[in-house]
C-alpha positions in Angstrom: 12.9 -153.0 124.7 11.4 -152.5 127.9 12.4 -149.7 130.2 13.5 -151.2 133.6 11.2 -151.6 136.4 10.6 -148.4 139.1 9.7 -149.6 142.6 7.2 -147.5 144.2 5.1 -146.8 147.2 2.8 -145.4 145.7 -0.8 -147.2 146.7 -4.5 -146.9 144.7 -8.2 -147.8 145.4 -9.9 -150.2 143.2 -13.3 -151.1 143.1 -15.1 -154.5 142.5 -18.6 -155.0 140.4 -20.5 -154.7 144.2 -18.7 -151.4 144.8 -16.6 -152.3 147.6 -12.9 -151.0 147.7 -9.9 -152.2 148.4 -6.5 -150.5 148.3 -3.4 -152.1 146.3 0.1 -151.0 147.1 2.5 -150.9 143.7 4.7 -153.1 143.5 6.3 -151.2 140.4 5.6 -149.7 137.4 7.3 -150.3 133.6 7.3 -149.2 130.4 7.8 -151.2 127.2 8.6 -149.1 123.8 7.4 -152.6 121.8 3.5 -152.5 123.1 3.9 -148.1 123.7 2.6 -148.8 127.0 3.0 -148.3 130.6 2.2 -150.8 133.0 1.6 -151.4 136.8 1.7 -154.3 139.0 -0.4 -153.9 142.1 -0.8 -156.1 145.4 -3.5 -155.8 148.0 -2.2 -153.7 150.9 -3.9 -155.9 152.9 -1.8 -158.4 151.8 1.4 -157.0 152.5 2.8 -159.1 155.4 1.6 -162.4 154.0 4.7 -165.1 152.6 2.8 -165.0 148.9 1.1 -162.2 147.6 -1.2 -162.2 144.2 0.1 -160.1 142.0 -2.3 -158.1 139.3 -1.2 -156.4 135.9 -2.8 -153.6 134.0 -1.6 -151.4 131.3 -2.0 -147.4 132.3 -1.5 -143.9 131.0 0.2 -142.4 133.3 -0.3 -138.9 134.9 1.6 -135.6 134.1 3.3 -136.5 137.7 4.4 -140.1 136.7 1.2 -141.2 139.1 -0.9 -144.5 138.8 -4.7 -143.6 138.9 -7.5 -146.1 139.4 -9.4 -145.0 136.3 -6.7 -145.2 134.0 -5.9 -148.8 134.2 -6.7 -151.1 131.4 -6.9 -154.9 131.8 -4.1 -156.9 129.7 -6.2 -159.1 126.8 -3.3 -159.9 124.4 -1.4 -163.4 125.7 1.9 -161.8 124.0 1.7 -158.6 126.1 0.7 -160.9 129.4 4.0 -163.2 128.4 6.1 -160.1 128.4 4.9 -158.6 131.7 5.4 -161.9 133.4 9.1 -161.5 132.2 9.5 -158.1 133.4 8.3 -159.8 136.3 10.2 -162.8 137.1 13.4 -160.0 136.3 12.3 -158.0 139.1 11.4 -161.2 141.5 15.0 -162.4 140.8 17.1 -159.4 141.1 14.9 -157.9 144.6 15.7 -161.0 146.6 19.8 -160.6 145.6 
């Protein structure tokens, strides 16, 4: 089962190999009692006004305040767990443009 998603505006840096940051608005977080995981999907802010965005998925502990830090994302390896969060996914694409 697989907690529904929680919009948020929340936003977080991320940085590339070279260093350089960028800052991704959250598009929403999740959890899913199957994998015992919480996950984030992210957007770059810079991004925000374009018709298509690229999405990006990691998996996350979450802080004590519910918050999404940069350091405590994990990339998604297992092609089970990716199916899954493209479902959550597709759920929320359909159901935010009613």
């Amino acid at each position: 089962m697989t907690e529904k998603p929680k919009p948020n505006d929340q936003t977080v840096v991320l940085s590339d190999d070279q260093g350089h940051e960028e800052t991704y608005n959250i598009l929403f977080t999740f959890e899913s009692e199957d994998y015992g995981k919480s996950y984030v999907l992210l957007y770059r802010a810079a991004d925000e006004d374009d018709e298509e965005i690229e999405i990006q998925a990691f998996s996350f502990q979450p802080a004590a305040d519910d918050t999404v830090l940069a350091g405590d994302l994990e990339p998604i390896t297992d092609d089970a767990e990716w199916d899954m969060v493209q479902e959550v996914l597709n759920t929320f694409s359909a159901t935010d443009g009613e």
